[in-house]
VEXKOL-501471 format. One record per residue (C-alpha): residue number from 1; residue in three letters; x, y, z. Coordinates in nm, 3 decimals, decimal comma. Example, Ala and Ser with C-alpha at 12.3 -4.5 7.8 and 13.67 -1.06 7.14 Angstrom:
REM VEXKOL-501471
node pos->1; code->Ala; px->1,230; py->-0,450; pz->0,780
node pos->2; code->Ser; px->1,367; py->-0,106; pz->0,714
//
This chain:
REM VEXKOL-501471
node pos->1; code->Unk; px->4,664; py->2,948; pz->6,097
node pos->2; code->Unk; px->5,000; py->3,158; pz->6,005
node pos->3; code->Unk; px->5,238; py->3,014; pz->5,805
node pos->4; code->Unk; px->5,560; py->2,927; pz->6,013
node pos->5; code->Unk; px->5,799; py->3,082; pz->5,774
node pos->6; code->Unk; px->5,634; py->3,398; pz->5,714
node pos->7; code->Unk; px->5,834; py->3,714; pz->5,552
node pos->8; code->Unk; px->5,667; py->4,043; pz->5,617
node pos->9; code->Unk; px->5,751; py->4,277; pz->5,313
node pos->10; code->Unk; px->5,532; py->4,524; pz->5,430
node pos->11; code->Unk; px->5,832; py->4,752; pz->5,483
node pos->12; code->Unk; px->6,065; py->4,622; pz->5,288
node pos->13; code->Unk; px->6,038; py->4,444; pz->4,989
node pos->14; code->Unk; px->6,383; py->4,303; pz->5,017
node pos->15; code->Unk; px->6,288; py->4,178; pz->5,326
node pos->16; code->Unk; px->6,379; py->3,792; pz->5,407
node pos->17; code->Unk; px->6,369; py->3,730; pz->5,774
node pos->18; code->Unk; px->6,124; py->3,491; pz->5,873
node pos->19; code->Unk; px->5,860; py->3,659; pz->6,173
node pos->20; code->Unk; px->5,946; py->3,584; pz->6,514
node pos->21; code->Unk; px->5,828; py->3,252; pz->6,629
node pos->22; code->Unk; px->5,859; py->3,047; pz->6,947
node pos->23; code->Unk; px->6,044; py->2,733; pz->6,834
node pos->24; code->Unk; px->6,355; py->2,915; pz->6,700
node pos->25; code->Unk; px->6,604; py->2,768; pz->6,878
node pos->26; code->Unk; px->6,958; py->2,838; pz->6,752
node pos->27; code->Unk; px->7,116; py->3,042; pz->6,504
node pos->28; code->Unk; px->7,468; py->3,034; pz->6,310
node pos->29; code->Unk; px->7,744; py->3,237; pz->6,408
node pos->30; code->Unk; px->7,796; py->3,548; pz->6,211
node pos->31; code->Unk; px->8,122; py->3,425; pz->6,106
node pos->32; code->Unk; px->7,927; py->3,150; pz->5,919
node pos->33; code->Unk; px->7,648; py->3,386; pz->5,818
node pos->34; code->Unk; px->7,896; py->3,591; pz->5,657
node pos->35; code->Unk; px->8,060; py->3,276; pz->5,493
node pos->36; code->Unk; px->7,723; py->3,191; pz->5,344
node pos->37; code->Unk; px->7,653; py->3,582; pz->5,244
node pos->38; code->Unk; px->7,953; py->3,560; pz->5,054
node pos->39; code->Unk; px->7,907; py->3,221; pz->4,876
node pos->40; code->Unk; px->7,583; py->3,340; pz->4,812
node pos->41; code->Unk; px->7,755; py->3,670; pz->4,629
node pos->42; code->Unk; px->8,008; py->3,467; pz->4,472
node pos->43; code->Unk; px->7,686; py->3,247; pz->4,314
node pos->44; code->Unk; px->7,561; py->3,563; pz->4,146
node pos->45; code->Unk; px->7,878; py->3,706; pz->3,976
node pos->46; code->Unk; px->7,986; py->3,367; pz->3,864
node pos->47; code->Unk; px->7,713; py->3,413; pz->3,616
node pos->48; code->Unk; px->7,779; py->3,630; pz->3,345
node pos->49; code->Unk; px->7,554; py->3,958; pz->3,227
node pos->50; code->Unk; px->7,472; py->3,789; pz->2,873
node pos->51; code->Unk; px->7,500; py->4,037; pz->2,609
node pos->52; code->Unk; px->7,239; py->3,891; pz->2,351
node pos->53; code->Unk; px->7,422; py->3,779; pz->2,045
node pos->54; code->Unk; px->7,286; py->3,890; pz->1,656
node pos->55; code->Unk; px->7,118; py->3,601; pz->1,601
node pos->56; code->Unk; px->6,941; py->3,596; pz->1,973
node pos->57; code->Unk; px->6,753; py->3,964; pz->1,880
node pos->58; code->Unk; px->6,681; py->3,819; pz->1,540
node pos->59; code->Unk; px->6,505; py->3,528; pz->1,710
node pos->60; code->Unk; px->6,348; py->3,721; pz->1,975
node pos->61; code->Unk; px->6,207; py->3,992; pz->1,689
node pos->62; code->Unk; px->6,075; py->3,705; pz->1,468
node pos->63; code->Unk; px->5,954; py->3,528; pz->1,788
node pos->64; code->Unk; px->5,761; py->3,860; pz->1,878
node pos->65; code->Unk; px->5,642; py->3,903; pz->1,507
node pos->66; code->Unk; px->5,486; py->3,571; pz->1,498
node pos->67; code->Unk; px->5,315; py->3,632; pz->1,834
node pos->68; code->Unk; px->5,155; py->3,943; pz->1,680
node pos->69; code->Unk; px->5,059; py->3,756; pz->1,351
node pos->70; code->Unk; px->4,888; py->3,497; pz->1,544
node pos->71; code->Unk; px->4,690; py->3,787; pz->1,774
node pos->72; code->Unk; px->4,597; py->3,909; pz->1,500
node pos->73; code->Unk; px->4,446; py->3,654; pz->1,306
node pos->74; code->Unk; px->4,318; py->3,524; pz->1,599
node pos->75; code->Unk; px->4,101; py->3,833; pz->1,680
node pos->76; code->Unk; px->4,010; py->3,880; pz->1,293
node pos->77; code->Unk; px->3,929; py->3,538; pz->1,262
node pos->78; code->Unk; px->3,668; py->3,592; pz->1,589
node pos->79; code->Unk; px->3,533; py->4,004; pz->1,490
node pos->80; code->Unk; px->3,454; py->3,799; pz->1,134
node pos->81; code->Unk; px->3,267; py->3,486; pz->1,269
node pos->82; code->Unk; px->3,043; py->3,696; pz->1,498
node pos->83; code->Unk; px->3,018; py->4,002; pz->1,322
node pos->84; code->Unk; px->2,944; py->3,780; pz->0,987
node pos->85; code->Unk; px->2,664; py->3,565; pz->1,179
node pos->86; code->Unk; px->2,506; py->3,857; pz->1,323
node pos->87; code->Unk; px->2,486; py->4,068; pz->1,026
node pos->88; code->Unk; px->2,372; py->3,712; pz->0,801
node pos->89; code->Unk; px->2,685; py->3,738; pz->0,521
node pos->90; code->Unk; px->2,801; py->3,448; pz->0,540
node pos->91; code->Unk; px->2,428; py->3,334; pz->0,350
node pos->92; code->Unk; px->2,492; py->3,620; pz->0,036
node pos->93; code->Unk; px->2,892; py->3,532; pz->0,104
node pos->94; code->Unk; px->2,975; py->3,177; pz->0,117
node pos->95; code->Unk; px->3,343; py->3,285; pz->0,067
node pos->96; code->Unk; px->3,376; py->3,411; pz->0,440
node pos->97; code->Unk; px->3,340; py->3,065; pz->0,595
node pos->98; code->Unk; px->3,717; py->3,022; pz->0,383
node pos->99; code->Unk; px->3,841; py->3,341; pz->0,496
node pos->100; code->Unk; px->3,751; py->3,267; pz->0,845
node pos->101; code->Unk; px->3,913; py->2,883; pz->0,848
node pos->102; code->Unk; px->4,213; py->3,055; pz->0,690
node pos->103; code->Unk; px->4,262; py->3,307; pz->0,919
node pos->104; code->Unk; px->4,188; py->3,044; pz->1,227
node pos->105; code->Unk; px->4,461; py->2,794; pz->1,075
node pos->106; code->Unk; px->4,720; py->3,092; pz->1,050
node pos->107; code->Unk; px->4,674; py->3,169; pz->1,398
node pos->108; code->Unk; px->4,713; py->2,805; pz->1,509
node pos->109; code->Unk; px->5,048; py->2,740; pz->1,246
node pos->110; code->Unk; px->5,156; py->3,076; pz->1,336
node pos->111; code->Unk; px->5,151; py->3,006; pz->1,769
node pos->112; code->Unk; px->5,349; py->2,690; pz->1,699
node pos->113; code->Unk; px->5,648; py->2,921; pz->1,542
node pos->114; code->Unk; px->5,601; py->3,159; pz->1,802
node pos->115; code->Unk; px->5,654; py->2,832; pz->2,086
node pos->116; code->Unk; px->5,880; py->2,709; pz->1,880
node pos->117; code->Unk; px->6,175; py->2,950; pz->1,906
node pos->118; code->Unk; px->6,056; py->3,025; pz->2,240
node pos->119; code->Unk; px->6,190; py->2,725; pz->2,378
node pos->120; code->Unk; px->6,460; py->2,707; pz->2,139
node pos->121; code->Unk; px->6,578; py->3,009; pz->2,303
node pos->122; code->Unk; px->6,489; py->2,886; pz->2,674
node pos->123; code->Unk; px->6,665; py->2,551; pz->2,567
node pos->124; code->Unk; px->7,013; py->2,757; pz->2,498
node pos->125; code->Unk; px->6,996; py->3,000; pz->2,804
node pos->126; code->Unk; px->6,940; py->2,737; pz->3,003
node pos->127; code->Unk; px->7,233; py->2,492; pz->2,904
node pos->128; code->Unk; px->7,418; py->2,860; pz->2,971
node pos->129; code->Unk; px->7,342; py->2,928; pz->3,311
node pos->130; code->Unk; px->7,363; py->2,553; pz->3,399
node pos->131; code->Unk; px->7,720; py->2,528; pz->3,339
node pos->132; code->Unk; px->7,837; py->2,841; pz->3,555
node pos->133; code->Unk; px->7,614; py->2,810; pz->3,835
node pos->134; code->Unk; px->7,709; py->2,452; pz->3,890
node pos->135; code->Unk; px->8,085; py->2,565; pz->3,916
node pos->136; code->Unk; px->7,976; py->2,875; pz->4,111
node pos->137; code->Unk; px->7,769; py->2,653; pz->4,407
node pos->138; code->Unk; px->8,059; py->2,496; pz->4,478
node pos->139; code->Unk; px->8,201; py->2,743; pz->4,733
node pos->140; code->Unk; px->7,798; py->2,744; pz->4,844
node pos->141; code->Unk; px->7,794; py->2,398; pz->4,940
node pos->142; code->Unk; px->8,078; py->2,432; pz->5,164
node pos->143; code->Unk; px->7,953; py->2,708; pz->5,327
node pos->144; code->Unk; px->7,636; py->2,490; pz->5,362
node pos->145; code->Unk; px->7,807; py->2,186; pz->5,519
node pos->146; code->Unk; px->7,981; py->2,446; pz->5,775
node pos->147; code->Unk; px->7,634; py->2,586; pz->5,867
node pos->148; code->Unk; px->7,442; py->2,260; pz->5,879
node pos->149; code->Unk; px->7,758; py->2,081; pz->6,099
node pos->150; code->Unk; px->7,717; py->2,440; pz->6,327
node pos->151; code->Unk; px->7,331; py->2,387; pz->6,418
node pos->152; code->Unk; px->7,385; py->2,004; pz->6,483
node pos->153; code->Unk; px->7,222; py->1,846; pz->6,177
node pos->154; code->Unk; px->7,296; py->1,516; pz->6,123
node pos->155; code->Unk; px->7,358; py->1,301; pz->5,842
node pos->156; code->Unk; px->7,053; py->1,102; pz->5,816
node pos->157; code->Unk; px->6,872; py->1,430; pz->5,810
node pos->158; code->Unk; px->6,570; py->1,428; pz->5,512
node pos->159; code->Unk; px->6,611; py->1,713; pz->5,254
node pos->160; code->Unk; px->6,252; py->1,874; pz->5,228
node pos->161; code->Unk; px->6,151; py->2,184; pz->5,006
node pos->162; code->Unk; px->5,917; py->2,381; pz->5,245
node pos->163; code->Unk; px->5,712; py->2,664; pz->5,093
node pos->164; code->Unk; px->5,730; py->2,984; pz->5,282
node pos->165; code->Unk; px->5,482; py->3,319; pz->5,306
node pos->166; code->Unk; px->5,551; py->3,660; pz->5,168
node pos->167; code->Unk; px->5,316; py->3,897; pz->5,262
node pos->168; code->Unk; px->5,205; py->4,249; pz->5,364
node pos->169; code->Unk; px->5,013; py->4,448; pz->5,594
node pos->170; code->Unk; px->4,747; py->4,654; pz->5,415
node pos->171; code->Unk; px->4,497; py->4,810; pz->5,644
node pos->172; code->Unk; px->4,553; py->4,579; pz->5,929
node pos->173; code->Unk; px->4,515; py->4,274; pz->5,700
node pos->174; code->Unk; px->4,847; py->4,060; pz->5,578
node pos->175; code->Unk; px->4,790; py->4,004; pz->5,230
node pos->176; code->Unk; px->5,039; py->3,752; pz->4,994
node pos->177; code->Unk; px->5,235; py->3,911; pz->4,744
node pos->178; code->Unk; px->5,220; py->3,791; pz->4,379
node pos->179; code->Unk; px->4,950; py->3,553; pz->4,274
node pos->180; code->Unk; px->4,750; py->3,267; pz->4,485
node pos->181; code->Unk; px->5,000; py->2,962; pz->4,561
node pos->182; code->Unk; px->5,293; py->3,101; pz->4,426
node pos->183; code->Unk; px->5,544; py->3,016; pz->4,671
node pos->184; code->Unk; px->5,991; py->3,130; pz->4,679
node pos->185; code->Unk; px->6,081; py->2,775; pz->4,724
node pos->186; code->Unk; px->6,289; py->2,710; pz->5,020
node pos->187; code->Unk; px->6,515; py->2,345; pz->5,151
node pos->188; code->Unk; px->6,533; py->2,277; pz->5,498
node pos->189; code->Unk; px->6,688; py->1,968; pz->5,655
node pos->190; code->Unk; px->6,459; py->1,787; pz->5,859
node pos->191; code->Unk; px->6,479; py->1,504; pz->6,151
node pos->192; code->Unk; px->6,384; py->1,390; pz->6,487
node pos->193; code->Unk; px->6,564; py->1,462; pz->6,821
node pos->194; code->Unk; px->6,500; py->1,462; pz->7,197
node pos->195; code->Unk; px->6,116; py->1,380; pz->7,105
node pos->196; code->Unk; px->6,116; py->1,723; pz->6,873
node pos->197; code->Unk; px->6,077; py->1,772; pz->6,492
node pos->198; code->Unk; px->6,386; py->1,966; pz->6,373
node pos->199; code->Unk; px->6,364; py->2,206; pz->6,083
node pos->200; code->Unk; px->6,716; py->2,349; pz->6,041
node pos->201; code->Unk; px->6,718; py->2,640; pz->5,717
node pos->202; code->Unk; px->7,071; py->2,794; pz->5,546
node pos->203; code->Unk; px->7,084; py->3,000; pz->5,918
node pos->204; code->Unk; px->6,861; py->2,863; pz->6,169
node pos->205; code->Unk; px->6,761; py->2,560; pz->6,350
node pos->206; code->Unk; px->6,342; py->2,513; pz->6,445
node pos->207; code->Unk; px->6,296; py->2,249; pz->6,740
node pos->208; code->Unk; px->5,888; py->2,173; pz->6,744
node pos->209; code->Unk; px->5,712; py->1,954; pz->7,006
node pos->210; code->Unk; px->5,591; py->1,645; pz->6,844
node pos->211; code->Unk; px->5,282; py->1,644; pz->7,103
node pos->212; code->Unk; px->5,248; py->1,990; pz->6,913
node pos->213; code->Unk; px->5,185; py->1,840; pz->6,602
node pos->214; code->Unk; px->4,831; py->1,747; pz->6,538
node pos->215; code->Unk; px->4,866; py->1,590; pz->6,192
node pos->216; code->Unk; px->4,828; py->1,790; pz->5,854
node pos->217; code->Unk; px->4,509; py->1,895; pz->5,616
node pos->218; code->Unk; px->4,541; py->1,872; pz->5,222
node pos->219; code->Unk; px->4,563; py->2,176; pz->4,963
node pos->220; code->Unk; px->4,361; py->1,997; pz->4,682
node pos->221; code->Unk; px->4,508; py->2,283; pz->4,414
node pos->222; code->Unk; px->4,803; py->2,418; pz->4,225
node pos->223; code->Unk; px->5,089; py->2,536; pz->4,320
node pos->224; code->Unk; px->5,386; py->2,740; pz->4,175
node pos->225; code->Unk; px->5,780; py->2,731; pz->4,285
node pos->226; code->Unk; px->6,011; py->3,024; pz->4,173
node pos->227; code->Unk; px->6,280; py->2,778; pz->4,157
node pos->228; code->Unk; px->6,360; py->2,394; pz->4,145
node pos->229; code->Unk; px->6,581; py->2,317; pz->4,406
node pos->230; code->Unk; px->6,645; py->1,943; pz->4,394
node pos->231; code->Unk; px->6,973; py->1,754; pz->4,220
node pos->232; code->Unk; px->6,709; py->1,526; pz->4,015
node pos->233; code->Unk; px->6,522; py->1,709; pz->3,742
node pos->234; code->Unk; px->6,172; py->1,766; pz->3,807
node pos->235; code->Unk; px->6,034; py->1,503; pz->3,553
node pos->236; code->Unk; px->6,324; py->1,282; pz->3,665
node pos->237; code->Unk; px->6,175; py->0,898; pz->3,747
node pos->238; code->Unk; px->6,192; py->0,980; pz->4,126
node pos->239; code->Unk; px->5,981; py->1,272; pz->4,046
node pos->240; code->Unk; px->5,718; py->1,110; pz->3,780
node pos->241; code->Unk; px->5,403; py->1,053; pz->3,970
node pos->242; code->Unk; px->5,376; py->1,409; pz->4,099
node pos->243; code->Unk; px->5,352; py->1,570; pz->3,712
node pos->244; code->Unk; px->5,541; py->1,842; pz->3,793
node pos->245; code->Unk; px->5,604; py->2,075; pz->3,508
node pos->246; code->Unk; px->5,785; py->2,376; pz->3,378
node pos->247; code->Unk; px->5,641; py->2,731; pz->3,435
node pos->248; code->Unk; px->5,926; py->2,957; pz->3,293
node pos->249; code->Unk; px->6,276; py->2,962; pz->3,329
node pos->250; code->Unk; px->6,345; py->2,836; pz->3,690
node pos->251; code->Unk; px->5,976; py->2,794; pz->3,821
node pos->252; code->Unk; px->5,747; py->2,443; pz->3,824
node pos->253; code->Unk; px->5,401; py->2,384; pz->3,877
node pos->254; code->Unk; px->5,246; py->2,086; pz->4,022
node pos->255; code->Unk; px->4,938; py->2,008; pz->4,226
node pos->256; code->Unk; px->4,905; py->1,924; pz->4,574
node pos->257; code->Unk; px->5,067; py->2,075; pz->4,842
node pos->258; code->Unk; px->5,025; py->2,001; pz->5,269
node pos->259; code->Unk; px->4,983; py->2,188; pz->5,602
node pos->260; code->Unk; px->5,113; py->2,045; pz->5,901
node pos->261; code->Unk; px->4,929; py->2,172; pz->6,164
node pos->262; code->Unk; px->5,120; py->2,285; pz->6,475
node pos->263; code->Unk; px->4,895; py->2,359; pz->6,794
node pos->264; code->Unk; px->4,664; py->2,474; pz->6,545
node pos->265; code->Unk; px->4,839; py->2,820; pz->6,590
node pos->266; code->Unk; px->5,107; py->2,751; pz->6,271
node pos->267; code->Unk; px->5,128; py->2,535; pz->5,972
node pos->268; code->Unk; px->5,420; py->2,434; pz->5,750
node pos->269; code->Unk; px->5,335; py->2,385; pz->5,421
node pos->270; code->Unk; px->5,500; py->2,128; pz->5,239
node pos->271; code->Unk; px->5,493; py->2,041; pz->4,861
node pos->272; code->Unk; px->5,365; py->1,696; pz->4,726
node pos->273; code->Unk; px->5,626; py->1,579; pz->4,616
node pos->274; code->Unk; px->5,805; py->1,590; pz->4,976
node pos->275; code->Unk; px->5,556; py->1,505; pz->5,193
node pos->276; code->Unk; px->5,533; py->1,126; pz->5,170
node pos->277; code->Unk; px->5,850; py->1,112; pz->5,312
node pos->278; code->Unk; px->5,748; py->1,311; pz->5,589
node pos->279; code->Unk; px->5,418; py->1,177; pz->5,643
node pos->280; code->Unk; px->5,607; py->0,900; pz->5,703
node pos->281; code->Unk; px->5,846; py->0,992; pz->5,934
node pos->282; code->Unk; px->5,581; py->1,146; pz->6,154
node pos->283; code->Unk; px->5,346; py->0,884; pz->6,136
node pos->284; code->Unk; px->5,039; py->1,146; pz->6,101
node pos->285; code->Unk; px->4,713; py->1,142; pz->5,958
node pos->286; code->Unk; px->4,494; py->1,369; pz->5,779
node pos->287; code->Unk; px->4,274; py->1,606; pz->5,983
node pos->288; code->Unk; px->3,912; py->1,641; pz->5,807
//
C-alpha cells in the first residue's frame, strides 16, 4: 500500500508536495498560503546564526579529544586482549591482564566526559533556540488559525502527528530517503463530517470515506521523528507510557507506530502515541 502523504524527491530534493491523491478536497487560498510562507520565513530569521562563543570551541575541542581518547583505548584495549591470547603472553606476562583493565576503564571514564559535555552543550543550545522560536511562532499560529478557519476545521478537531513518505524513483522502484522508519514529522487536524474522516494539513483539507476505511495493521518496531511537534514535552506525564526518547537535537524515538488502511490502496501511518485517540474515534480494529 502507498503511503497517503507521499513526497517524491526524485527530482527535487526540496520537494514537499504531497503526490496526487483522490480525496484532496480543498485547498487554501494563495493569499493564505502566502501568509503561512511568510510566517514560516519569519520562524527562521527570528533565530539567530549563533556565532560559537570561546568557551563553546573549547568544549567542543575537549569534547572531541575525549572521544578520540576513549577510541583509542578502546581499540588498544581489544588489538591487546586478542592479540595477547592468541600469541599466549599474557601466561610469560601477567602484567598485560593490568594494562588491558586499565586501558578498558579509561575508555569507559573517558566516554562519560565525552557525554558529559555533550549534553551540557545540547542542554545550552537548546534553552537558546527555545526562547526565540517560541516568540517567532507567534505570527505562525495566526497564520495557522486563518488557514484551519479557511478549510472548515472545527474546534473539537483532534491534533494528530501523522508520519509522511519521502522517497525516490530509482530504476522504476520508489525507494525512502534516509534510514528505515525515519519519518519528517507532520500535525494534521483530524475529525468526522458528513460520514467522512477529515485530515486537514497547514494547506489542505483530505475528506476519506469511512466505508473506505478497513481498520489499521501494527508496525511492531522503531521509529524516528525529525522533530517533536507537541506543546507537552515528550517525557511529559501525558506522554509516559509510550517511552519516547531523545535522538539529537529536535528528533525522538519511540516504538510503535500504525497504518490505517484505506481501500487497501493507501495507508496513513500514525505514531503510537496518537493513535489511541484515533482508534477511538474510529471505532476500528486490528486487521491480522
Amino acid at each position: 500500500m502507498k503511503n497517503l502523504f507521499s513526497v517524491n524527491k526524485t527530482q527535487s530534493p526540496e520537494a514537499s508536495d504531497f503526490d496526487e491523491v483522490p480525496y484532496l478536497s480543498a485547498r487554501v487560498s494563495e493569499e493564505v498560503k502566502d501568509k503561512l510562507k511568510n510566517a514560516f520565513s519569519f520562524v527562521e530569521e527570528e533565530i539567530p546564526q549563533h556565532e560559537p562563543t570561546e568557551e563553546e570551541l573549547a568544549l567542543k575541542k575537549q569534547s572531541t579529544c575525549y572521544w578520540v581518547i576513549c577510541v583509542v583505548c578502546f581499540l588498544a584495549s581489544l588489538i591487546l586482549f586478542f592479540g595477547g591470547s592468541r600469541l599466549g603472553l599474557y601466561d610469560s606476562m601477567p602484567a598485560l591482564y593490568a594494562l588491558d583493565l586499565v586501558l578498558m576503564v579509561a575508555a569507559i571514564v573517558f566516554n562519560f566526559k565525552a557525554r558529559r559535555i555533550s549534553r551540557k552543550q545540547m542542554s545550552a543550545n537548546e534553552s537558546r533556540v527555545n526562547v526565540d522560536f517560541t516568540e517567532a511562532t507567534k505570527r505562525l499560529e495566526a497564520a495557522a488559525a486563518e488557514a484551519a478557519s479557511e478549510l472548515g476545521v472545527p474546534e473539537g478537531a483532534l491534533s494528530v502527528d501523522i508520519l509522511p513518505f519521502h522517497y525516490k524513483i530509482k530504476d522504476g522502484t520508489p525507494l525512502p530517503l534516509g534510514k528505515k522508519n525515519r519519518f519528517d514529522n507532520l500535525s494534521v487536524s483530524l475529525f468526522l463530517e458528513d460520514g467522512r474522516l477529515c485530515l486537514a494539513t497547514a494547506q489542505e483539507l483530505y475528506r476519506i470515506p469511512l466505508s473506505e476505511i478497513r481498520g489499521y495493521r501494527a508496525y511492531d518496531e522503531d521509529f524516528e521523528i525529525d522533530m517533536w511537534l507537541k506543546p507537552e514535552e515528550h517525557n511529559s506525564e501525558k506522554y509516559a507510557e509510550f517511552g519516547i526518547r531523545k535522538s539529537g537535537f529536535f528528533s525522538r524515538k519511540a516504538h510503535g507506530f500504525f497504518g490505517l488502511d484505506i481501500g487497501g490502496r493507501y495507508e496513513v501511518l500514525i505514531p503510537c502515541y496518537d493513535f489511541g485517540q484515533v482508534r477511538e474515534l474510529l471505532k476500528i480494529s486490528e486487521i491480522s
